[in-house]
Residue frames as qw, qx, qy, qz and C-alpha x, y, z in Angstrom:
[[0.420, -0.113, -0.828, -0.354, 101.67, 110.00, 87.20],
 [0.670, -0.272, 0.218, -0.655, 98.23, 109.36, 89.15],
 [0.282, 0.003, -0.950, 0.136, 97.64, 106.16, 91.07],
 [0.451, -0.352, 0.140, -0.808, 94.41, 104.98, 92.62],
 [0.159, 0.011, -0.974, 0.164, 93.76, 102.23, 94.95],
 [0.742, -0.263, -0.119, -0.605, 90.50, 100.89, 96.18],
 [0.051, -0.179, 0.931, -0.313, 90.70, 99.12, 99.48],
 [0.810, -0.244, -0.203, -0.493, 87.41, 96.79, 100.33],
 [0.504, -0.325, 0.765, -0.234, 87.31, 93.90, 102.74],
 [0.156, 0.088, -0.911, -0.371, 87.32, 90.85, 101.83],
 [0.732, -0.214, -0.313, -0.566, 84.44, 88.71, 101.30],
 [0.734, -0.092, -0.650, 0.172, 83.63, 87.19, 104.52],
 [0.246, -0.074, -0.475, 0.841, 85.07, 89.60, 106.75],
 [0.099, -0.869, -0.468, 0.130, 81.97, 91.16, 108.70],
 [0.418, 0.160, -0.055, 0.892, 81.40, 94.88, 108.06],
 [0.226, -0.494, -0.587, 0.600, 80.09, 96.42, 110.38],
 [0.001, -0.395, 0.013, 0.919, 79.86, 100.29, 108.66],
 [0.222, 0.136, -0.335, -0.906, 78.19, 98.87, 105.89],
 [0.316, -0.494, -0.810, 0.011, 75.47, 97.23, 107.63],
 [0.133, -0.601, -0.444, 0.651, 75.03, 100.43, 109.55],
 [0.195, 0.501, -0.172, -0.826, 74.85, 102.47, 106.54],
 [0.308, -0.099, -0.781, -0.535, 72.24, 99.87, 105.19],
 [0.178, -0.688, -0.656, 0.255, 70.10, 100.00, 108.20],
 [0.014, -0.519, -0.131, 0.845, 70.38, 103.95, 107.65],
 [0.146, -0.199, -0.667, -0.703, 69.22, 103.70, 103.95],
 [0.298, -0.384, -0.873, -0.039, 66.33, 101.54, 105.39],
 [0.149, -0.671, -0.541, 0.484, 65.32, 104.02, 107.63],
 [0.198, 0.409, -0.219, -0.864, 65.45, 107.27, 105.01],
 [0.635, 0.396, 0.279, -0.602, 63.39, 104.96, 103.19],
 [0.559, 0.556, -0.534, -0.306, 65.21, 103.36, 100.49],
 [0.656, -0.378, 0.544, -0.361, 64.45, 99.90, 101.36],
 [0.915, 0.392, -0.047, -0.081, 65.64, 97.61, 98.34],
 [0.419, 0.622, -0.645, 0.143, 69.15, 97.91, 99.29],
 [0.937, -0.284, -0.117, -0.169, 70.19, 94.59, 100.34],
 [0.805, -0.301, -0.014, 0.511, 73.96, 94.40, 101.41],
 [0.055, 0.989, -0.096, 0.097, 76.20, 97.52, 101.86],
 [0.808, -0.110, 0.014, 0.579, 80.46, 96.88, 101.62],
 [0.202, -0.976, -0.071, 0.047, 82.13, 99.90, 102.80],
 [0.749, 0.120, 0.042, 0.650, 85.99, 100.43, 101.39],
 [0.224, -0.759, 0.078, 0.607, 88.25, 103.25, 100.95],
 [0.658, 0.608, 0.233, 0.378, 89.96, 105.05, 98.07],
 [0.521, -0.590, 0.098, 0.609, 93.34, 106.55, 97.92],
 [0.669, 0.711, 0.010, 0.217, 94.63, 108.89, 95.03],
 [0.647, -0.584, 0.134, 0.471, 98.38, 109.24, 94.82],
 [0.401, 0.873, -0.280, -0.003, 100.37, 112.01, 92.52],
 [0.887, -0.286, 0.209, 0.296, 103.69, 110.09, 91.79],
 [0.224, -0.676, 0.389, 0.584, 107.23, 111.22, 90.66],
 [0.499, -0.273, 0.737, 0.364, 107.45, 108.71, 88.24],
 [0.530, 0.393, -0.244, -0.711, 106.42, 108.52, 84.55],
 [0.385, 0.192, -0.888, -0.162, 107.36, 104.58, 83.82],
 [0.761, -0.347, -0.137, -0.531, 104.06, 103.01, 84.26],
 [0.846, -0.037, -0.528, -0.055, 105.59, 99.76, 85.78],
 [0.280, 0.221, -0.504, 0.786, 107.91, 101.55, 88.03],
 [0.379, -0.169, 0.173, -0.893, 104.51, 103.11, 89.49],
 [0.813, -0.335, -0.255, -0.401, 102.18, 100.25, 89.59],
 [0.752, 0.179, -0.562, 0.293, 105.18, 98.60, 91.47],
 [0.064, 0.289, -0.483, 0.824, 105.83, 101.03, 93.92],
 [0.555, -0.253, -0.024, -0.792, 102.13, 101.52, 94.39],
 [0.822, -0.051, -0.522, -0.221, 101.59, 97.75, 94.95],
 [0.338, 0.165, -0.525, 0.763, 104.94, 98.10, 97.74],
 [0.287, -0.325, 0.147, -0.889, 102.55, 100.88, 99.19],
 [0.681, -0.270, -0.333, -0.594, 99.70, 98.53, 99.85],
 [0.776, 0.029, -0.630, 0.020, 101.73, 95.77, 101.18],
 [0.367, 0.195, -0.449, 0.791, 103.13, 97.67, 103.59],
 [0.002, -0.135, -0.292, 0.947, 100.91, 100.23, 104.67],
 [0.520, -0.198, -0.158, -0.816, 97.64, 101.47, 102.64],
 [0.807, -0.132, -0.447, -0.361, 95.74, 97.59, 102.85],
 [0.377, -0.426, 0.754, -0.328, 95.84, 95.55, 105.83],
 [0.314, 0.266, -0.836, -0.364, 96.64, 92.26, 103.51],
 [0.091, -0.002, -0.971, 0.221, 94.93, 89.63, 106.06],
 [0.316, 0.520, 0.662, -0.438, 91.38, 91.13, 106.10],
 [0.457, 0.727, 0.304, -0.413, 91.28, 93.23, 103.19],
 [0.692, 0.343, 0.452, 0.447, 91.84, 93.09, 99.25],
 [0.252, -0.684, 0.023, 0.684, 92.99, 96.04, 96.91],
 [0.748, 0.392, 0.344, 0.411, 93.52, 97.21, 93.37],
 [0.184, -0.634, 0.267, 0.702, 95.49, 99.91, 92.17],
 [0.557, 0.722, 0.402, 0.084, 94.70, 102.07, 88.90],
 [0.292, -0.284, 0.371, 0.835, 97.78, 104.09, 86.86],
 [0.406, 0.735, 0.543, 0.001, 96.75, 106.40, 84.99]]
């Protein structure tokens, strides 16, 4: 089974990369973008076939390890 997470900061938390990669737009010329939020995305190949077992684990994963819970938010897609 496939699992995908999308990390992002939260709202609030300053980001720094995607203010730099909105002052880089700005300077290739594309000058309507107004706020840039810069996240990750994990994809994970899992043993398991029982969707709940997997969004569970996956969710375990985040808490622990992928997301760092206090600045930034997450979701997680089974598929």
């Amino acid at each position: 089974m496939k699992a995908k997470v999308t990390v992002m900061l939260k709202a609030g938390v300053l980001d720094p990369q995607g203010e730099a990669v909105r002052h880089a737009l700005g300077s290739l010329g594309f000058a309507g973008v107004e706020k840039v939020r810069q996240g990750k995305v994990i994809e994970l190949d899992l043993a398991t076939t029982d969707r709940a077992e997997a969004e569970a684990e996956v969710t375990a994963m985040c808490e622990k390890l992928l997301a760092n819970t206090v600045i930034e938010s997450y979701q997680v897609e089974i598929g």
